[in-house]
N, CA, C and O atoms as a Maestro MAE file, in Angstrom:
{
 s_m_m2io_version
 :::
 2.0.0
}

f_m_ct {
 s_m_title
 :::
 protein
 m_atom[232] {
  # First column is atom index #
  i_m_mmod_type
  r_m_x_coord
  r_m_y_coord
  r_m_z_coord
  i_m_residue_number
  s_m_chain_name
  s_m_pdb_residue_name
  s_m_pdb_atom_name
  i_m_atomic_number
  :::
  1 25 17.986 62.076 0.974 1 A "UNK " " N  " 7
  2 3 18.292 63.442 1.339 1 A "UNK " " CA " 6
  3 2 17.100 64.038 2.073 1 A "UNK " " C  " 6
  4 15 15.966 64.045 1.594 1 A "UNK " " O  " 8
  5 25 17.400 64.509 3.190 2 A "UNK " " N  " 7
  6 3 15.890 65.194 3.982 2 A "UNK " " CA " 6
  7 2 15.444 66.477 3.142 2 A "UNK " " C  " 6
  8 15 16.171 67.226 2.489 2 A "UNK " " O  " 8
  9 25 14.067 66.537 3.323 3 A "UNK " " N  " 7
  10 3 13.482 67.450 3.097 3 A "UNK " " CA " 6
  11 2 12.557 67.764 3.901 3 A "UNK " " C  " 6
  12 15 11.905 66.862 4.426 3 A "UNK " " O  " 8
  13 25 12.296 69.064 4.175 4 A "UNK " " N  " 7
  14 3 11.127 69.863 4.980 4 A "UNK " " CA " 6
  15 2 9.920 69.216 4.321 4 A "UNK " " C  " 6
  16 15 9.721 69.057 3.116 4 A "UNK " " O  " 8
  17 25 9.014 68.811 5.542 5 A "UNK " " N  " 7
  18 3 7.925 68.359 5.595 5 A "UNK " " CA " 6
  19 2 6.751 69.425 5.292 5 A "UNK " " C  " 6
  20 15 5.623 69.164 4.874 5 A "UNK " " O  " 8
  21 25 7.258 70.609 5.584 6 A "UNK " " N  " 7
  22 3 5.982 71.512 6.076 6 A "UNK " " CA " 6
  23 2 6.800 73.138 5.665 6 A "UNK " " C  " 6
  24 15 7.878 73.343 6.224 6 A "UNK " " O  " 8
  25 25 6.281 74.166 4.754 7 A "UNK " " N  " 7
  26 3 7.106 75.063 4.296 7 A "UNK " " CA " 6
  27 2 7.110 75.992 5.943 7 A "UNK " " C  " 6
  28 15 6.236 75.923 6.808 7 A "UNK " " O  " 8
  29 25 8.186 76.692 5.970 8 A "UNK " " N  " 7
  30 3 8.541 77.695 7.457 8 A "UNK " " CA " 6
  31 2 7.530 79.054 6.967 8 A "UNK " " C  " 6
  32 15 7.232 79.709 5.968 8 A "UNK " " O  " 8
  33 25 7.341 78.984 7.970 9 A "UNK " " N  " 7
  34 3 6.275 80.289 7.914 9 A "UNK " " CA " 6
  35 2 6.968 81.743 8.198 9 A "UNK " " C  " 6
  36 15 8.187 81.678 8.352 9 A "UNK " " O  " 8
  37 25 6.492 82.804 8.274 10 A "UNK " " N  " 7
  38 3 7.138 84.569 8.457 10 A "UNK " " CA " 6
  39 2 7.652 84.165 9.446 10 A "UNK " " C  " 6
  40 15 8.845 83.870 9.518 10 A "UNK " " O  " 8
  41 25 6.792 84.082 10.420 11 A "UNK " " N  " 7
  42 3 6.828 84.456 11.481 11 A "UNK " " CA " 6
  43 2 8.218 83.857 12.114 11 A "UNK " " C  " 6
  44 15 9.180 84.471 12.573 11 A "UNK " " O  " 8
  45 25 8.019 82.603 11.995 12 A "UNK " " N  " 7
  46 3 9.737 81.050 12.101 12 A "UNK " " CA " 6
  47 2 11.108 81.995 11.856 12 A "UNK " " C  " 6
  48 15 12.009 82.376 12.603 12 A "UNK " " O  " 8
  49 25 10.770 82.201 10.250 13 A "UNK " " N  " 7
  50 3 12.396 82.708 9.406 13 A "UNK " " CA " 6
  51 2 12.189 84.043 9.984 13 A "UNK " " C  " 6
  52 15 13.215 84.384 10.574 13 A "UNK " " O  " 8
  53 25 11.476 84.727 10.031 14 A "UNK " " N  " 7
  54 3 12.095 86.283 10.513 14 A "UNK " " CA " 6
  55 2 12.095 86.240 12.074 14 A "UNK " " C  " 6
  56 15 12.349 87.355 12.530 14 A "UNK " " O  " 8
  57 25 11.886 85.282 13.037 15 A "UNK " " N  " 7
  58 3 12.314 85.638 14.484 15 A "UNK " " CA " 6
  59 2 13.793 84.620 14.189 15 A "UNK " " C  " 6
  60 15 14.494 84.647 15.200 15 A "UNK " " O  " 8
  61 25 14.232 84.002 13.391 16 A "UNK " " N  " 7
  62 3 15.461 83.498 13.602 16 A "UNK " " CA " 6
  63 2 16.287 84.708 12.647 16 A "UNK " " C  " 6
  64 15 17.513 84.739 12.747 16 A "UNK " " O  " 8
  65 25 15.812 85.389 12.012 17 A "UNK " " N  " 7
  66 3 16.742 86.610 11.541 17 A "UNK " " CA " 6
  67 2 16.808 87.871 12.346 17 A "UNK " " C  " 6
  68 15 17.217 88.947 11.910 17 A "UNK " " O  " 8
  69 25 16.311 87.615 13.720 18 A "UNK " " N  " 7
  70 3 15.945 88.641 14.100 18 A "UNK " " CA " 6
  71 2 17.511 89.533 14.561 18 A "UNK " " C  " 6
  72 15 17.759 90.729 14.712 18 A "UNK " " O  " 8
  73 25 18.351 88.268 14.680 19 A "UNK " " N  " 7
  74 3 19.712 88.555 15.530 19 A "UNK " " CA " 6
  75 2 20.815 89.448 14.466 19 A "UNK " " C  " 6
  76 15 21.731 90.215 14.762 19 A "UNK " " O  " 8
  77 25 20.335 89.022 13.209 20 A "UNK " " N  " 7
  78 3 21.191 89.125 12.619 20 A "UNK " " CA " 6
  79 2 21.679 90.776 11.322 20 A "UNK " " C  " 6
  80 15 22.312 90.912 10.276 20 A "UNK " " O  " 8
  81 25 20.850 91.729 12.332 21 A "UNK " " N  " 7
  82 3 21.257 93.168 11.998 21 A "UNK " " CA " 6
  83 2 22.471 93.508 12.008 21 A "UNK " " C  " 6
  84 15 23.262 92.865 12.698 21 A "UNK " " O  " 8
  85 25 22.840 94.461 11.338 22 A "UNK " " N  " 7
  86 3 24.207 95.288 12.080 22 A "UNK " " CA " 6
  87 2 23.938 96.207 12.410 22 A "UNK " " C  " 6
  88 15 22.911 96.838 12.157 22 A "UNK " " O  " 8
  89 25 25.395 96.662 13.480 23 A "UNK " " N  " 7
  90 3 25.000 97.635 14.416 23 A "UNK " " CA " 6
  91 2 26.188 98.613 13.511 23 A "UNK " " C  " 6
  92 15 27.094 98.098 12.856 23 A "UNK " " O  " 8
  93 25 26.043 99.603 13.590 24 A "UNK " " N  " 7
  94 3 26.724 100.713 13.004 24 A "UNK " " CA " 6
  95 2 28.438 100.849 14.104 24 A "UNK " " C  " 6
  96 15 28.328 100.678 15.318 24 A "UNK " " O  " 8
  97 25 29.575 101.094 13.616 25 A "UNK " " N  " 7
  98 3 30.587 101.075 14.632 25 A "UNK " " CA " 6
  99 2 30.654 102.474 15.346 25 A "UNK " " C  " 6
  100 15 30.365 103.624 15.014 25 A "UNK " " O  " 8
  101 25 31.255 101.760 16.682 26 A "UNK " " N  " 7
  102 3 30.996 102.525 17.589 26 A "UNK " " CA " 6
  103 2 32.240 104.094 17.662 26 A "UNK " " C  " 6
  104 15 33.445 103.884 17.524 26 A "UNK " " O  " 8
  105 25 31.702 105.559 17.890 27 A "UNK " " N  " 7
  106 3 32.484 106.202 17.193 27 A "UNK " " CA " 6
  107 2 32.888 106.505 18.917 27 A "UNK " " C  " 6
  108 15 32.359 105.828 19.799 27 A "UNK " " O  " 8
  109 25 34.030 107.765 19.274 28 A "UNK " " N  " 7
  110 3 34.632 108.402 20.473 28 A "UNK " " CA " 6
  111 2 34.658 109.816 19.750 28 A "UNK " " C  " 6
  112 15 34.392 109.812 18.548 28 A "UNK " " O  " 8
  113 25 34.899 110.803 20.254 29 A "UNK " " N  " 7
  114 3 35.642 112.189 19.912 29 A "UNK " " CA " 6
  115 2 37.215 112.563 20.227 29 A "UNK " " C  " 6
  116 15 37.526 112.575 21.418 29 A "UNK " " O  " 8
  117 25 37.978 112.792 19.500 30 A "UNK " " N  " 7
  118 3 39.198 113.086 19.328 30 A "UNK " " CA " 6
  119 2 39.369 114.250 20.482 30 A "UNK " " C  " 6
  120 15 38.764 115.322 20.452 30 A "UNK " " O  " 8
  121 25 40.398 113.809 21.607 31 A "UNK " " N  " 7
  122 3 40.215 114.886 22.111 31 A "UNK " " CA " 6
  123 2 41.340 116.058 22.138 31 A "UNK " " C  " 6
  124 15 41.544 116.971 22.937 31 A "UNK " " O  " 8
  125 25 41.968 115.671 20.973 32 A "UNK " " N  " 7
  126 3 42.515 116.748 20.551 32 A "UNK " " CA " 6
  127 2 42.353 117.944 19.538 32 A "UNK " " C  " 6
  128 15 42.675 119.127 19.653 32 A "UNK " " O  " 8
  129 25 41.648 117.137 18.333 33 A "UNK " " N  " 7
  130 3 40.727 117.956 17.320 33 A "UNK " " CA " 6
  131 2 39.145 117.955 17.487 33 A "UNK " " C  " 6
  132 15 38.455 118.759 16.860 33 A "UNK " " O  " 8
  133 25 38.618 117.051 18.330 34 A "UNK " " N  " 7
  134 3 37.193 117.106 18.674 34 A "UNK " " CA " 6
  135 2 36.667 116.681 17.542 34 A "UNK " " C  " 6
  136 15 35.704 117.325 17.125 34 A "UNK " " O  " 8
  137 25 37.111 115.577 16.796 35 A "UNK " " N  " 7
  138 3 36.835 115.206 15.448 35 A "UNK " " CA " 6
  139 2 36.135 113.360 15.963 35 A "UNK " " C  " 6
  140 15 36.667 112.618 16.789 35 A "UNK " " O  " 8
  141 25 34.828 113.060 15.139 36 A "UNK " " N  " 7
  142 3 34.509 111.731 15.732 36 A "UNK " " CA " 6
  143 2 35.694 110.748 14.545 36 A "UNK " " C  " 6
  144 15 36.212 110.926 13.443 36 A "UNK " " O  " 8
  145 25 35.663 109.615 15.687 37 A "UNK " " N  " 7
  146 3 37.161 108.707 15.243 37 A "UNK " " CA " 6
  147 2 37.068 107.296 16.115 37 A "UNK " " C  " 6
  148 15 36.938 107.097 17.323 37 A "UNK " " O  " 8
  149 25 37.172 106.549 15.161 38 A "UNK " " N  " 7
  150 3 37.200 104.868 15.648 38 A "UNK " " CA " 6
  151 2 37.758 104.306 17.323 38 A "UNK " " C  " 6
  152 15 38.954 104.020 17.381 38 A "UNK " " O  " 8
  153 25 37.251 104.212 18.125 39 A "UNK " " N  " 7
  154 3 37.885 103.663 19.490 39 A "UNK " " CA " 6
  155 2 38.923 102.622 19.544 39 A "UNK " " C  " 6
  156 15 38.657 101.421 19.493 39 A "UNK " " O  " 8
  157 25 40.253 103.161 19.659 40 A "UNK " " N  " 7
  158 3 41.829 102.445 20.100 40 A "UNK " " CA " 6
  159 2 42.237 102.628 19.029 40 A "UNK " " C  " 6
  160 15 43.129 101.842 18.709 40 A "UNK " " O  " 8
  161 25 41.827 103.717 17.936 41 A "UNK " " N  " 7
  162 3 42.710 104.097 16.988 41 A "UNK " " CA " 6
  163 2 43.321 105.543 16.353 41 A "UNK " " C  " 6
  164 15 42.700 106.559 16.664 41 A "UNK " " O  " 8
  165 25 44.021 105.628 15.836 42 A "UNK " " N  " 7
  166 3 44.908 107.221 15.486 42 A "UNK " " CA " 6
  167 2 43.591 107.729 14.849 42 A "UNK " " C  " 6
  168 15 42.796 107.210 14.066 42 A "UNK " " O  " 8
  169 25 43.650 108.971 15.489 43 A "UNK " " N  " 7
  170 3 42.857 110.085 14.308 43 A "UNK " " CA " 6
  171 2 42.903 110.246 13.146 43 A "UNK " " C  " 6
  172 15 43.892 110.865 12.755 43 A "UNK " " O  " 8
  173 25 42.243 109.943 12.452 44 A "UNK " " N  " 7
  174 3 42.346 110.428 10.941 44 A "UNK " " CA " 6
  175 2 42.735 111.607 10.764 44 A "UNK " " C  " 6
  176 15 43.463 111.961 9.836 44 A "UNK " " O  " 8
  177 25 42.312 112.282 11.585 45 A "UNK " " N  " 7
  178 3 42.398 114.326 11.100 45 A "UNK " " CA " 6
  179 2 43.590 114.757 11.756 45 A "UNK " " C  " 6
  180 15 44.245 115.637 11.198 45 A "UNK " " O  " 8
  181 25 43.930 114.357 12.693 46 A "UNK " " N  " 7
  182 3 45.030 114.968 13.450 46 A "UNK " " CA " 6
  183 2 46.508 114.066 13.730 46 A "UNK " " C  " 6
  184 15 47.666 114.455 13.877 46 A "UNK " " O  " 8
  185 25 45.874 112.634 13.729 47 A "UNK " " N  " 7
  186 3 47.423 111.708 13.616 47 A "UNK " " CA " 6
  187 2 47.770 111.578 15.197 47 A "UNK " " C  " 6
  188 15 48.905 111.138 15.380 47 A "UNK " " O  " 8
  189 25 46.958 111.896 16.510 48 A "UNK " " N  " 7
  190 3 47.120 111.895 17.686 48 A "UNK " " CA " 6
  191 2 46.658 110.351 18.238 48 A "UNK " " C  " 6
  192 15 45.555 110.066 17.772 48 A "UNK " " O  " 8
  193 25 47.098 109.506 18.927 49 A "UNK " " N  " 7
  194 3 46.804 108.952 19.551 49 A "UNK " " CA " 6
  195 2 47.133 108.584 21.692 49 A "UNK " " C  " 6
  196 15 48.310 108.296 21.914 49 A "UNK " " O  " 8
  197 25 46.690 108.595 22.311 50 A "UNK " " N  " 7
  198 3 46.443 108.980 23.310 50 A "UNK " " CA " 6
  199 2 47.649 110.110 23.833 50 A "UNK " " C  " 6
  200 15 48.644 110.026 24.552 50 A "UNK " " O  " 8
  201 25 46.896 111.349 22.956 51 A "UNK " " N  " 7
  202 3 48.058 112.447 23.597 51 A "UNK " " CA " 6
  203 2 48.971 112.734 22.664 51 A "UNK " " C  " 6
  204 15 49.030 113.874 22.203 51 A "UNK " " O  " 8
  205 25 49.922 111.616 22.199 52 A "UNK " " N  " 7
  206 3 50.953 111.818 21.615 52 A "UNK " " CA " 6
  207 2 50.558 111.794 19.550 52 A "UNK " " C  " 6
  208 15 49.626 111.246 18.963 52 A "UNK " " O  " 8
  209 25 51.378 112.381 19.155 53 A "UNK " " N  " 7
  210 3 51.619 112.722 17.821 53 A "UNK " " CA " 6
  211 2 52.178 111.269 17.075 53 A "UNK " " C  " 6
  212 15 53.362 110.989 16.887 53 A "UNK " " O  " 8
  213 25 50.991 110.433 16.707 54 A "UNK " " N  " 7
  214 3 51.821 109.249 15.990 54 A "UNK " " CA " 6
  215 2 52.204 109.174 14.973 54 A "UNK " " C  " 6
  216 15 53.354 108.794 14.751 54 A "UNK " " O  " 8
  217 25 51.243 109.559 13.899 55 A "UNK " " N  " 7
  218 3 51.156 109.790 12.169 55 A "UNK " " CA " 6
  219 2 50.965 111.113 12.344 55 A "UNK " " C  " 6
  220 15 50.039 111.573 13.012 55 A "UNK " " O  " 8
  221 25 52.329 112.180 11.414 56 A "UNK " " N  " 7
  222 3 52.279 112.978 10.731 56 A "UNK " " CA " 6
  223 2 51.398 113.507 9.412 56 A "UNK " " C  " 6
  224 15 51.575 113.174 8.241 56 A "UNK " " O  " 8
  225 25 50.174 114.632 10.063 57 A "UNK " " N  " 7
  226 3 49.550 114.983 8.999 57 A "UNK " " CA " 6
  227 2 49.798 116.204 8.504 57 A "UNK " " C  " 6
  228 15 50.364 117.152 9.047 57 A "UNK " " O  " 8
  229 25 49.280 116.100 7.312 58 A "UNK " " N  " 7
  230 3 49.159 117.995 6.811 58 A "UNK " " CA " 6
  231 2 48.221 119.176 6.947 58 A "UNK " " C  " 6
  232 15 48.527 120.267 6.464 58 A "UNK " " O  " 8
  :::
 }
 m_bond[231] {
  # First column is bond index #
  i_m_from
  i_m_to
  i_m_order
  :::
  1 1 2 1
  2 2 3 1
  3 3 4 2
  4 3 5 1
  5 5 6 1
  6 6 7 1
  7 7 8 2
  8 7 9 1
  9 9 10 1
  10 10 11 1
  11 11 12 2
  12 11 13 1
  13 13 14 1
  14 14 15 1
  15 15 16 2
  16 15 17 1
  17 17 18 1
  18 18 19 1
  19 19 20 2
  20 19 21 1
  21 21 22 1
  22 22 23 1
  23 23 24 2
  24 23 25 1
  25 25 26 1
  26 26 27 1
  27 27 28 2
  28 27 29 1
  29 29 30 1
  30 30 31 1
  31 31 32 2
  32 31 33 1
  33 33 34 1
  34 34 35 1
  35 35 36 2
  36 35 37 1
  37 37 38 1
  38 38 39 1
  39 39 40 2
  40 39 41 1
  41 41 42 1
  42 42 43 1
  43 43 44 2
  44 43 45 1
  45 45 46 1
  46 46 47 1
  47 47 48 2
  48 47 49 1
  49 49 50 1
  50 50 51 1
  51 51 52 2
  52 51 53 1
  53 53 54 1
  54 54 55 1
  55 55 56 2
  56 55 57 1
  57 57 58 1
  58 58 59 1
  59 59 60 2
  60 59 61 1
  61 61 62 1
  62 62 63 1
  63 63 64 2
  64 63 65 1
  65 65 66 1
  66 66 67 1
  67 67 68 2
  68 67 69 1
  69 69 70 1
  70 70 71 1
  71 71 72 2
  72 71 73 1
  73 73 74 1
  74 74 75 1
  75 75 76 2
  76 75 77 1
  77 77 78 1
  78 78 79 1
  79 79 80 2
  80 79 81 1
  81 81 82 1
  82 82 83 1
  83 83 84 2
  84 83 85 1
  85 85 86 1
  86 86 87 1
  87 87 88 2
  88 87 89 1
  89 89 90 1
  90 90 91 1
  91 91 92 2
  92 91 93 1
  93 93 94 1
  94 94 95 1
  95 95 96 2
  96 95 97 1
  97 97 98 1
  98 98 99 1
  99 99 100 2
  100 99 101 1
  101 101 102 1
  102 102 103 1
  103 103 104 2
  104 103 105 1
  105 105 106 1
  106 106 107 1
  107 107 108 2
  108 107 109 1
  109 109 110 1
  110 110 111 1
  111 111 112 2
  112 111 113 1
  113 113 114 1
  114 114 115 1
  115 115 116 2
  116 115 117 1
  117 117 118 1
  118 118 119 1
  119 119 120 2
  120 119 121 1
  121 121 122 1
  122 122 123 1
  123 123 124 2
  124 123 125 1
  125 125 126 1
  126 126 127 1
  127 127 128 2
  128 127 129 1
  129 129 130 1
  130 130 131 1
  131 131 132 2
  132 131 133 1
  133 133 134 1
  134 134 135 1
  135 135 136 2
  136 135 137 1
  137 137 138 1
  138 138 139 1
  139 139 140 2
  140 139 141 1
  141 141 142 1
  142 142 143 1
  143 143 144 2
  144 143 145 1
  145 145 146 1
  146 146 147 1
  147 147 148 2
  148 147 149 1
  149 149 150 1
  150 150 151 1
  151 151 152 2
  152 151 153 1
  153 153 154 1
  154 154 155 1
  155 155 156 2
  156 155 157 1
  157 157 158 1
  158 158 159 1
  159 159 160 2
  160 159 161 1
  161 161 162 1
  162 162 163 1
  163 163 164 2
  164 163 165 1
  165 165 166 1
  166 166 167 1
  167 167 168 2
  168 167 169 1
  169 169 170 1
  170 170 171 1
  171 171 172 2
  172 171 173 1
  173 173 174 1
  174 174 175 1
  175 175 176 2
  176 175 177 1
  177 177 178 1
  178 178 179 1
  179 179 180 2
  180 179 181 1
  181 181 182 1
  182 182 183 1
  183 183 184 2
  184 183 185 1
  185 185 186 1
  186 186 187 1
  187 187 188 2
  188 187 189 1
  189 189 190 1
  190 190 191 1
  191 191 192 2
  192 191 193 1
  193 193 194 1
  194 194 195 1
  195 195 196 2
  196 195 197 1
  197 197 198 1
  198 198 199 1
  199 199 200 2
  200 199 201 1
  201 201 202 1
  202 202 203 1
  203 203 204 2
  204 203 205 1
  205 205 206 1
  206 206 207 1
  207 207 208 2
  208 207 209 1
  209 209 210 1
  210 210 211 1
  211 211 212 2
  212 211 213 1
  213 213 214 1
  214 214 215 1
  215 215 216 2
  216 215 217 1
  217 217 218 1
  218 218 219 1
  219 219 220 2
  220 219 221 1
  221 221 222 1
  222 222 223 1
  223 223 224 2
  224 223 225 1
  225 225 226 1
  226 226 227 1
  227 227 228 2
  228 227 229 1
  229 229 230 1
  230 230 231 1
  231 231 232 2
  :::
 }
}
């Protein structure tokens, strides 16, 4: 079974983790309630999607 010859140093393991952040999702403004809301999806607050009234809210 192989084993590492030589232990990885900081510098090795954290530039190969370097990629591996997350990025926070990307938000749009509702431009019917001006409410921020997921891109290609219905408003949470208002139930509008491009224009039209999809989901009925209260």
């Amino acid at each position: 079974m192989p084993v590492p010859k030589r232990k990885t140093g900081k510098a090795v393991r954290d530039s190969r983790r370097a990629h591996d952040a997350l990025d926070a999702p990307a938000q749009s403004v509702c431009p019917q309630c001006h409410q921020p809301k997921l891109p290609h999806h219905v408003c949470s607050s208002c139930g509008y999607y491009k224009g039209k009234e999809v989901v009925e809210t209260d």
